[in-house]
Short mmCIF file of the C-alpha atoms (twelve columns), coordinates in Angstrom:
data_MODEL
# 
_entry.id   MODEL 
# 
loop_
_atom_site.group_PDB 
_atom_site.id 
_atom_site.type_symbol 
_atom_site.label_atom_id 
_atom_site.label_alt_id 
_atom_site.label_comp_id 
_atom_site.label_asym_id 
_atom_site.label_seq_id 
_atom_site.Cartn_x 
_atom_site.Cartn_y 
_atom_site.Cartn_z 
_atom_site.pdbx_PDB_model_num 
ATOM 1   C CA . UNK A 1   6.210  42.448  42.442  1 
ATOM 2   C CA . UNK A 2   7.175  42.592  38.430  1 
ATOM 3   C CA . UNK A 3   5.826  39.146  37.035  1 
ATOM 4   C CA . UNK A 4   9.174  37.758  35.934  1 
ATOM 5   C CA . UNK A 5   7.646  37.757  31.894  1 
ATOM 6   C CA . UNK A 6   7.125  41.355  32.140  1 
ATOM 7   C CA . UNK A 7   10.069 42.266  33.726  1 
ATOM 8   C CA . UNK A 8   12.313 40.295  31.254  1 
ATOM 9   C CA . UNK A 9   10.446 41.478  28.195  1 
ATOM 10  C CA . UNK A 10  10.647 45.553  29.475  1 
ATOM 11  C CA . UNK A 11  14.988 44.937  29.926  1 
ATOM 12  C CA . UNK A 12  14.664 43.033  26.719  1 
ATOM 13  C CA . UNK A 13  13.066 46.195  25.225  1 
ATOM 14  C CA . UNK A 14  15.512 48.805  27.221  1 
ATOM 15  C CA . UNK A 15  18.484 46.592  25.561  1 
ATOM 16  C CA . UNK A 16  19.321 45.587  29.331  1 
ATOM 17  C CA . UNK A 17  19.295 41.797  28.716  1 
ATOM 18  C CA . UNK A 18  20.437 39.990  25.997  1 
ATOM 19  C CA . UNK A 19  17.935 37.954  23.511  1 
ATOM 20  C CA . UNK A 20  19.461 34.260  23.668  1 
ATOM 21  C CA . UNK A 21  20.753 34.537  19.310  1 
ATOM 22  C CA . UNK A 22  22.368 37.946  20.928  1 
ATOM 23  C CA . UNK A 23  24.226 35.957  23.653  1 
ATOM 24  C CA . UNK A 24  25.592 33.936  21.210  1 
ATOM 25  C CA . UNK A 25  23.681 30.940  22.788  1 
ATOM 26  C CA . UNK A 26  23.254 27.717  20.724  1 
ATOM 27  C CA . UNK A 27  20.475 26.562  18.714  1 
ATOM 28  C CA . UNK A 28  19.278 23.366  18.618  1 
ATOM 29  C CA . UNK A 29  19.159 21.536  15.317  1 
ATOM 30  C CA . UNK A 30  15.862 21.999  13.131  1 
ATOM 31  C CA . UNK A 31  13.968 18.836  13.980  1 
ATOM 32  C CA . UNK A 32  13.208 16.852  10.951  1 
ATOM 33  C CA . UNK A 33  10.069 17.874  9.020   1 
ATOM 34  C CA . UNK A 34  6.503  15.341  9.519   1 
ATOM 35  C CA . UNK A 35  7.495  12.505  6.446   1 
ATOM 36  C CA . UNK A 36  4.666  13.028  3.503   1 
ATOM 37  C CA . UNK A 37  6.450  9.659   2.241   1 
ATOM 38  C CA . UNK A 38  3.676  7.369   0.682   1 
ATOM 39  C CA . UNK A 39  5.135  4.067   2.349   1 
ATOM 40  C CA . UNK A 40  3.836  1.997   -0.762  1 
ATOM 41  C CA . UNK A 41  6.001  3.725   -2.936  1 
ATOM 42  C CA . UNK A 42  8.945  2.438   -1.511  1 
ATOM 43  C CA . UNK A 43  9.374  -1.410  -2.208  1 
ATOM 44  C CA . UNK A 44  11.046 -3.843  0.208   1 
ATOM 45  C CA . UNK A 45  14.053 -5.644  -1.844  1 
ATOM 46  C CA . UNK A 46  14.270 -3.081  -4.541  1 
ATOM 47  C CA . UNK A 47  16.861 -0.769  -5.754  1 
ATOM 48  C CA . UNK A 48  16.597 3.067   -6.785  1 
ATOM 49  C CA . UNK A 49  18.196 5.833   -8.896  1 
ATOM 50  C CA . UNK A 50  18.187 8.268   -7.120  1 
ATOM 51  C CA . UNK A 51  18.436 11.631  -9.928  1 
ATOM 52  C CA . UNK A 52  18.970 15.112  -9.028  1 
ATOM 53  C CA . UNK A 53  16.193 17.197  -10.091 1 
ATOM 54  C CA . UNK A 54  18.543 20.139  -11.155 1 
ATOM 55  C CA . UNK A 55  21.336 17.977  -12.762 1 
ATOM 56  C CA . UNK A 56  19.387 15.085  -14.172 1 
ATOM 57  C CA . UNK A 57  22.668 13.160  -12.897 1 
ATOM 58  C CA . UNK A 58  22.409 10.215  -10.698 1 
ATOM 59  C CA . UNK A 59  23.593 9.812   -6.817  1 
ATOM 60  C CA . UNK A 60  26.653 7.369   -6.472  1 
ATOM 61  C CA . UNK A 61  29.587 6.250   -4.980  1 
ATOM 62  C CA . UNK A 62  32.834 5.310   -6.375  1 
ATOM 63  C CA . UNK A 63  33.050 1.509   -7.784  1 
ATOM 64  C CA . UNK A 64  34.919 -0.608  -5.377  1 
ATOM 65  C CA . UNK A 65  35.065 2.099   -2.649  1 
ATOM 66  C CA . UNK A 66  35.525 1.603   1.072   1 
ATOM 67  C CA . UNK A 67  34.434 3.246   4.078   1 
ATOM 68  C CA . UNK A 68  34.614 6.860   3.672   1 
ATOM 69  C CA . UNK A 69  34.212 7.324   -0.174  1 
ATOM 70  C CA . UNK A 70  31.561 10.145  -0.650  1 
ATOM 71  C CA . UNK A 71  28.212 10.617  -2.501  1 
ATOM 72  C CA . UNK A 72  28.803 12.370  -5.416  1 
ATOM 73  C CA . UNK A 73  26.338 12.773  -8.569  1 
ATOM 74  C CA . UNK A 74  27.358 11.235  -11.558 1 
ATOM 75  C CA . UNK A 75  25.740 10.537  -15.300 1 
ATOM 76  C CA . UNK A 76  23.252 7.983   -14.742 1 
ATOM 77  C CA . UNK A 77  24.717 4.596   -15.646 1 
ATOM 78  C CA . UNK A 78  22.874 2.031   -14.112 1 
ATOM 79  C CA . UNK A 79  25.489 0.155   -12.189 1 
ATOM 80  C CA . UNK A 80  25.645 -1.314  -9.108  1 
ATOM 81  C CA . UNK A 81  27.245 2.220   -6.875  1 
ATOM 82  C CA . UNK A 82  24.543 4.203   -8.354  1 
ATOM 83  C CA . UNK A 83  21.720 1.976   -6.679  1 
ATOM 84  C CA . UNK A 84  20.310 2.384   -3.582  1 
ATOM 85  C CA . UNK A 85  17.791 0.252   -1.177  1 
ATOM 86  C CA . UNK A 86  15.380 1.810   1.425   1 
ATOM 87  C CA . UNK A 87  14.480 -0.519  4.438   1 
ATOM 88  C CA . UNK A 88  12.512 1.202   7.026   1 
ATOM 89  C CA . UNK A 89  14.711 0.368   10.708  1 
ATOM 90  C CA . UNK A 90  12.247 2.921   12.654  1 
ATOM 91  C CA . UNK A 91  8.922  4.293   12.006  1 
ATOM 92  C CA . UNK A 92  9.430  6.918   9.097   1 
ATOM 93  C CA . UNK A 93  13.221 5.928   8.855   1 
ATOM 94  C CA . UNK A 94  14.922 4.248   6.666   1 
ATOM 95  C CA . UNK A 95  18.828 2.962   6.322   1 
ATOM 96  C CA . UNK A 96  19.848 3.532   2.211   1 
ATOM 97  C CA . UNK A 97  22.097 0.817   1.307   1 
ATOM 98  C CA . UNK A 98  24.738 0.966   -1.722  1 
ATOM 99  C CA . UNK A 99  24.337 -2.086  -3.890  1 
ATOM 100 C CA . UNK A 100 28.004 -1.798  -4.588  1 
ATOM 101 C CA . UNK A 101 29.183 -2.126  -1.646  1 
ATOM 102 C CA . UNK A 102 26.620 -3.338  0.932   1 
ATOM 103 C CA . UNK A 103 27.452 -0.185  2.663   1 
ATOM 104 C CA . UNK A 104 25.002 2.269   4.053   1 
ATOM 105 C CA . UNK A 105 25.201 6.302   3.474   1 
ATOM 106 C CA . UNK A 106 25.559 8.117   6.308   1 
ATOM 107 C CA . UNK A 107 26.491 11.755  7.616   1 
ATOM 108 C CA . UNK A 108 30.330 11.629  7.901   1 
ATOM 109 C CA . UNK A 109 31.684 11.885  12.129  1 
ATOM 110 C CA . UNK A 110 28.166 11.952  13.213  1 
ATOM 111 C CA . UNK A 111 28.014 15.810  12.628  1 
ATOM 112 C CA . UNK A 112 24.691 17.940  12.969  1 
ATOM 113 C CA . UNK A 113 26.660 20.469  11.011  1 
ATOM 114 C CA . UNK A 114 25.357 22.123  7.796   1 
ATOM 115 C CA . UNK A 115 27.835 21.533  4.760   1 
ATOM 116 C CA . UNK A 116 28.744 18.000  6.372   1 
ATOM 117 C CA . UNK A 117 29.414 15.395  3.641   1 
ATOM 118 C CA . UNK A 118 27.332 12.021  3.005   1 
ATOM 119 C CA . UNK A 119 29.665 9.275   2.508   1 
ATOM 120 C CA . UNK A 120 29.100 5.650   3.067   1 
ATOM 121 C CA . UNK A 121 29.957 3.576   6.219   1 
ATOM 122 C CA . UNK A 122 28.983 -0.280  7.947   1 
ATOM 123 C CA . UNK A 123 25.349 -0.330  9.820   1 
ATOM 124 C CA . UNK A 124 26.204 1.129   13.280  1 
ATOM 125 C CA . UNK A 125 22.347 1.955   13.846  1 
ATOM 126 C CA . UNK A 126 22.896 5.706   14.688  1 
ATOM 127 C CA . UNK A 127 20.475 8.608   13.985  1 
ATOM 128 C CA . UNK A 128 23.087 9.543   11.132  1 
ATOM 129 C CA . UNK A 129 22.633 6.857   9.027   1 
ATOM 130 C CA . UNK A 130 18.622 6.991   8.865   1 
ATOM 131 C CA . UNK A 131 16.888 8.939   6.960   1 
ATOM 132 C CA . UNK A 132 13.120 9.820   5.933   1 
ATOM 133 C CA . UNK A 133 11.962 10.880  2.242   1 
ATOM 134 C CA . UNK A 134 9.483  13.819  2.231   1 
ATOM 135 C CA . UNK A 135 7.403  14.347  -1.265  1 
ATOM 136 C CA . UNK A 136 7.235  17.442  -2.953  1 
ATOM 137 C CA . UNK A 137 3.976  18.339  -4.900  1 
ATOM 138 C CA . UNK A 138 6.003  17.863  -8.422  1 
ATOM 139 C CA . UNK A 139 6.822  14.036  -6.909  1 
ATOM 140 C CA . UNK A 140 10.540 14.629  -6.089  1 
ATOM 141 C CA . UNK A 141 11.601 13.810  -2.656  1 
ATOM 142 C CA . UNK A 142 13.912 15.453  -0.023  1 
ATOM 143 C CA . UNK A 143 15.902 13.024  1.681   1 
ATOM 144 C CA . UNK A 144 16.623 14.141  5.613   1 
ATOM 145 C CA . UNK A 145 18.811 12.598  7.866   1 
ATOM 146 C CA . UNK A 146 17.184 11.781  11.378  1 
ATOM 147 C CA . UNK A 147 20.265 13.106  13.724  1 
ATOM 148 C CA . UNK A 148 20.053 16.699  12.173  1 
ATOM 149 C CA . UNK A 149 17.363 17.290  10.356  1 
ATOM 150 C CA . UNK A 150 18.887 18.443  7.237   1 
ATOM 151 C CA . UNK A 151 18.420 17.818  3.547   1 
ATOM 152 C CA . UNK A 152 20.586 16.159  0.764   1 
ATOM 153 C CA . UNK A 153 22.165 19.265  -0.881  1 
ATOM 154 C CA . UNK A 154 24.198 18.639  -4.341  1 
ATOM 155 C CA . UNK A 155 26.819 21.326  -3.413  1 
ATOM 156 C CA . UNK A 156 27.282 24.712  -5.405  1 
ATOM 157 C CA . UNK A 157 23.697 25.471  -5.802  1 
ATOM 158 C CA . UNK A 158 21.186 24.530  -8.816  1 
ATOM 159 C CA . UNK A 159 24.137 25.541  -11.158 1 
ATOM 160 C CA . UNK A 160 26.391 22.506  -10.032 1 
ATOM 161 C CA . UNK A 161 25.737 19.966  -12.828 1 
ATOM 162 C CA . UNK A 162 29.355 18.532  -12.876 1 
ATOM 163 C CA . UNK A 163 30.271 15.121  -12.924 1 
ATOM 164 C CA . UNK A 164 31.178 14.250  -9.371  1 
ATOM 165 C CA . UNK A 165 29.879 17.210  -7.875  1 
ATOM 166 C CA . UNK A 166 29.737 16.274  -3.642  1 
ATOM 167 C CA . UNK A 167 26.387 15.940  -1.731  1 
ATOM 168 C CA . UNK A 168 26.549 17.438  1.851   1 
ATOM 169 C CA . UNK A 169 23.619 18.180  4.032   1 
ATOM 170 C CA . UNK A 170 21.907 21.601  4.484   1 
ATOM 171 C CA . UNK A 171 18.756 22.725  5.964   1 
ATOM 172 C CA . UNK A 172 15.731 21.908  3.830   1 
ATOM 173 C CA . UNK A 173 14.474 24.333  0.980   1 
ATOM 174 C CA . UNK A 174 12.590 24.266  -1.781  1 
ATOM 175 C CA . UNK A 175 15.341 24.218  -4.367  1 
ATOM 176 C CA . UNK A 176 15.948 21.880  -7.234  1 
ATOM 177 C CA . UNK A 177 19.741 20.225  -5.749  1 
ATOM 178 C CA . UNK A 178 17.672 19.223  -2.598  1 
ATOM 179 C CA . UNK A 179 15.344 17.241  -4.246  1 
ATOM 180 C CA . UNK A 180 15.549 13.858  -6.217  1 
ATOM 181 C CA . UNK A 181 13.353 11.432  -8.534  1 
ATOM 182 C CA . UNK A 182 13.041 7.930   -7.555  1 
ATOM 183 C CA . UNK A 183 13.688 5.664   -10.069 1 
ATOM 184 C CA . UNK A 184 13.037 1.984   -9.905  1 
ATOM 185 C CA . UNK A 185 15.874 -0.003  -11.116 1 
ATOM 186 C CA . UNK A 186 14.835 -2.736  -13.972 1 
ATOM 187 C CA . UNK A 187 14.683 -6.254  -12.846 1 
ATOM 188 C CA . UNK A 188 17.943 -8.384  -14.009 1 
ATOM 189 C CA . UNK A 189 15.636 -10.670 -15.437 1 
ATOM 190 C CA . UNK A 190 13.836 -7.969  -17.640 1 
ATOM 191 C CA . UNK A 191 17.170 -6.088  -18.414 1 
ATOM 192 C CA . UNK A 192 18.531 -9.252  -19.513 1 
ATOM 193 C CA . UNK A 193 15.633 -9.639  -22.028 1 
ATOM 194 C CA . UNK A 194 15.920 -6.228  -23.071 1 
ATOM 195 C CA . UNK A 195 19.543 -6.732  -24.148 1 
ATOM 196 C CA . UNK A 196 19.107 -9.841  -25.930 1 
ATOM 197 C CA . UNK A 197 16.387 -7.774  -28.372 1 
ATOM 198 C CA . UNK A 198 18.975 -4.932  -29.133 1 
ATOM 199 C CA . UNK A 199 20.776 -5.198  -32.416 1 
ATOM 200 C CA . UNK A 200 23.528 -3.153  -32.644 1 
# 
């Protein structure tokens, strides 16, 4: 008797039996990469910029903006829709909440789809809305979403520098609209001071 192995990999050879990609079979989603997050960069309580590498521009939802409304990048302003919080709700995951709103960004309908859009949604505790931060050697991170496994992707490439240019989610590479700097928002308190010292 043929071992079973050998006999599928000689048909496989002969063109007799279909590979599983040939048969049109289903792949799983890519399962989302080991975190190389430095948990003490992150800060319970505080709020982040989060800037495109490739744009410069800043992550944000519209002002006053419901369920629905969708990350975009914008020019970096400061306000409230353009800062985000990171508290960990599983080991390596985190829910990002928009300061605006009180929201938290998620990956629109649940979908494991590349190309789906991030938008912004009430805490329902599902994979879509957590997400892990993976470092790059240059100190940008990746930001990938726990139900699929894919990346924050500024759509249109490393040439989309627009003003509200959409983020969707694609699988992770190395380019520059997949990754983002982390930028500590100012305390009120210092920002306040700041303000009071500039004569204009």
């Amino acid at each position: 008797m043929i071992p079973y192995r050998r006999l599928s990999a000689g048909l496989l050879a002969a063109g007799l039996l279909l590979s599983p990609l040939a048969a049109g079979a289903q792949t799983a989603p890519p399962a989302a990469p080991r975190t190389a997050l430095r948990f003490h960069l992150i800060k319970d309580g505080v709020w982040y910029s989060l800037i495109a590498e490739h744009s410069g521009k800043a992550l944000a939802v519209a002002l006053d903006s419901g369920d629905g409304a969708p990350l975009v990048q914008q020019t970096p302003t400061g306000g409230d829709n353009q800062l985000f919080r990171f508290d960990q709700v599983r080991s390596g995951y985190f829910k990002i909440t928009v300061k605006s709103s009180g929201k938290v960004l998620e990956i629109k309908d649940n979908s494991l789809l590349d190309h789906a859009p991030v938008q912004q949604d009430d805490w329902t505790g599902q994979e879509n809305q957590m997400f892990t931060l993976v470092e790059d050697t240059d100190g940008a991170f990746q930001v990938i979403v726990k139900s699929s496994g894919y990346a924050f992707d500024v759509l249109g490439g490393v040439g989309s520098v627009g003003e509200n240019q959409q983020v969707i989610v694609y699988p992770p590479y190395a380019a520059k609209n997949h990754k983002f700097k982390l930028v500590e928002a100012a305390p009120a308190a210092a920002a306040t001071a700041a303000n009071m010292g500039h004569v204009p």
